[in-house]
VOFI-272463 format. One record per residue (C-alpha): x, y, z. Coordinates in steps of 0.5 Angstrom, whole numbers, plus 2048, in hexadecimal, padded with zeros to 3 digits. Example, Ala and Ser with C-alpha at 12.3 -4.5 7.8 and 13.67 -1.06 7.14 Angstrom:
<atoms>
atom east=819; north=7F7; up=810;
atom east=81B; north=7FE; up=80E;
</atoms>
This chain:
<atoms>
atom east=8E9; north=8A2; up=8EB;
atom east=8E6; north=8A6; up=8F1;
atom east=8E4; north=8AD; up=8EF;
atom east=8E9; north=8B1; up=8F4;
atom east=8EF; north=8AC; up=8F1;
atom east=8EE; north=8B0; up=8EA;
atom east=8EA; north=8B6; up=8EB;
atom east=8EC; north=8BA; up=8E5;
atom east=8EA; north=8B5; up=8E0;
atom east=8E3; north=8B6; up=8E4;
atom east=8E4; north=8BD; up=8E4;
atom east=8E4; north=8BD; up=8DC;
atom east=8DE; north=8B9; up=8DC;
atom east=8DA; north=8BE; up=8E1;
atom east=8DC; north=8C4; up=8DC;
atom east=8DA; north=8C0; up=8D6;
atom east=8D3; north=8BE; up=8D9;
atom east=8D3; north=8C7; up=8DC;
atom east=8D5; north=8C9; up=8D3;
atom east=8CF; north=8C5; up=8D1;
atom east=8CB; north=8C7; up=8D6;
atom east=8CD; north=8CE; up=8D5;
atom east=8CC; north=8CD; up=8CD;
atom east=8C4; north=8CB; up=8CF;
atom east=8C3; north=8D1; up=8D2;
atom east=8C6; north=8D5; up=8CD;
atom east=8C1; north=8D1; up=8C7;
atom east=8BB; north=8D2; up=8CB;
atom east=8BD; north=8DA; up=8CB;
atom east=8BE; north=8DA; up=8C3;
atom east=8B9; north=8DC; up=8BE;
atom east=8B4; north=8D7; up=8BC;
atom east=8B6; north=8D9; up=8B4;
atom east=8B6; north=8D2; up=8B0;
atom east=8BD; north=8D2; up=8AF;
atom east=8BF; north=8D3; up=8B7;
atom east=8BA; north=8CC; up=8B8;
atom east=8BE; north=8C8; up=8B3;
atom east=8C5; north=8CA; up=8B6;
atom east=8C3; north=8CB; up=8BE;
atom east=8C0; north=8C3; up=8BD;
atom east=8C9; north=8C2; up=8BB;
atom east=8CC; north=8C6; up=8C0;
atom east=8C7; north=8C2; up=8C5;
atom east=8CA; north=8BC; up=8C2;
atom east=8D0; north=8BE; up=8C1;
atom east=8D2; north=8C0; up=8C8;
atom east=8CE; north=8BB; up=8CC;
atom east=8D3; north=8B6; up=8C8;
atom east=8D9; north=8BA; up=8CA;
atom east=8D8; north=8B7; up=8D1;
atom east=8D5; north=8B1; up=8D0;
atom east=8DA; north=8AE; up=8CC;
atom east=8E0; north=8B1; up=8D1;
atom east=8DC; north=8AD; up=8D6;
atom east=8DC; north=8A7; up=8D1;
atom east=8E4; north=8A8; up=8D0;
atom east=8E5; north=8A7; up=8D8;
atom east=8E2; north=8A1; up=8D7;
atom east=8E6; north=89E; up=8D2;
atom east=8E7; north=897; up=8D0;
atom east=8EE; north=899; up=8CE;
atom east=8F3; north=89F; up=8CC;
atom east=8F1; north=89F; up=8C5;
atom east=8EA; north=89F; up=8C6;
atom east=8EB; north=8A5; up=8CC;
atom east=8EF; north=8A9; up=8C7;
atom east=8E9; north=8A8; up=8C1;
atom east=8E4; north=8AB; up=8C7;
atom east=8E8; north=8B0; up=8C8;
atom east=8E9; north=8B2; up=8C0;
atom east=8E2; north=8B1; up=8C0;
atom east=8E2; north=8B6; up=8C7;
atom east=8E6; north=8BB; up=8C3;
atom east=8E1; north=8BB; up=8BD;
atom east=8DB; north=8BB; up=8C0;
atom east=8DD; north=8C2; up=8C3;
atom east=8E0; north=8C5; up=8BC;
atom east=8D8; north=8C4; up=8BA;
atom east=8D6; north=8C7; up=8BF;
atom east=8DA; north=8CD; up=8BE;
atom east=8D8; north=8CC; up=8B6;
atom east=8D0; north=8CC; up=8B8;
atom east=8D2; north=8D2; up=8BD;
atom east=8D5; north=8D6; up=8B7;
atom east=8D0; north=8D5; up=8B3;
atom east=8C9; north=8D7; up=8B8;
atom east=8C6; north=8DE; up=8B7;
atom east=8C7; north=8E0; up=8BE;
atom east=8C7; north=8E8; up=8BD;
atom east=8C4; north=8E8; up=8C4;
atom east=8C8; north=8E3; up=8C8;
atom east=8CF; north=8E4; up=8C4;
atom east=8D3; north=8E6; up=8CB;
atom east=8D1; north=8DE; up=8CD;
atom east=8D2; north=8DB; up=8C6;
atom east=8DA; north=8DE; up=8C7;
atom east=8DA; north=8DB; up=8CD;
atom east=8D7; north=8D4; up=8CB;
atom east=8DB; north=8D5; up=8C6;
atom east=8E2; north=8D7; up=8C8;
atom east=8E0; north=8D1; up=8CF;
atom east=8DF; north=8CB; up=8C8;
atom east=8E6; north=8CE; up=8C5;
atom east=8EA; north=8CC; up=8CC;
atom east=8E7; north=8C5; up=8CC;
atom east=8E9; north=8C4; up=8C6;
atom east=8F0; north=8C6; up=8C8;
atom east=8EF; north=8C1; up=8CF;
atom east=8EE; north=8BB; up=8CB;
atom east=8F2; north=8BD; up=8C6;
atom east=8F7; north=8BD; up=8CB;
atom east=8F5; north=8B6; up=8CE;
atom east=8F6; north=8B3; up=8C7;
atom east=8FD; north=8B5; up=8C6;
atom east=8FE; north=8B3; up=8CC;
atom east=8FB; north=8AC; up=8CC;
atom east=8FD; north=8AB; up=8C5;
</atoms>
């Protein structure tokens, strides 16, 4: 499908892709402490996967699989947000309220999705 037939299913992706970005910067500002490695290493996988696997539901082989992507979407930003919460942050917590409060919308996006598709 031509993106200008469906412009909001590429606006998720763009807004996916624009929240693990913004989430990379936001590890890059953390303190290197043990504890903020190990968790920023998951919130990097994490966020990234949130995209990835959106990109994959819209090339779903069925309604099935698309629906499983984006249970997988929707899960994917609950960790996020999980490994967001659990940071030492001190310094950058006004943006880890955003990253935040933006893994919590996704969430309630595919979940929308899900119920819709189901």
């Amino acid at each position: 499908m031509p993106q200008d037939e469906n412009p909001k299913r590429y606006d998720l992706e763009d807004r996916t892709f624009a929240f693990a970005q913004r989430l990379r910067a936001f590890v890059r500002q953390l303190p290197k402490t043990i504890a903020n490695v190990e968790d920023a290493r998951q919130i990097v996988r994490a966020s990234g996967s949130v995209g990835a696997n959106y990109i994959e539901a819209n090339e779903a082989l069925s309604k099935k699989d698309f629906v499983l992507r984006i249970k997988i979407c929707r899960k994917e930003a609950k960790e996020s947000r999980y490994w967001l919460r659990l940071v030492d942050a001190t310094e950058q917590d006004g943006e880890r309220n955003l990253l935040v409060r933006e893994a919590q919308e996704l969430m309630n996006i595919f979940g929308a999705i899900i119920r819709k598709s189901e």
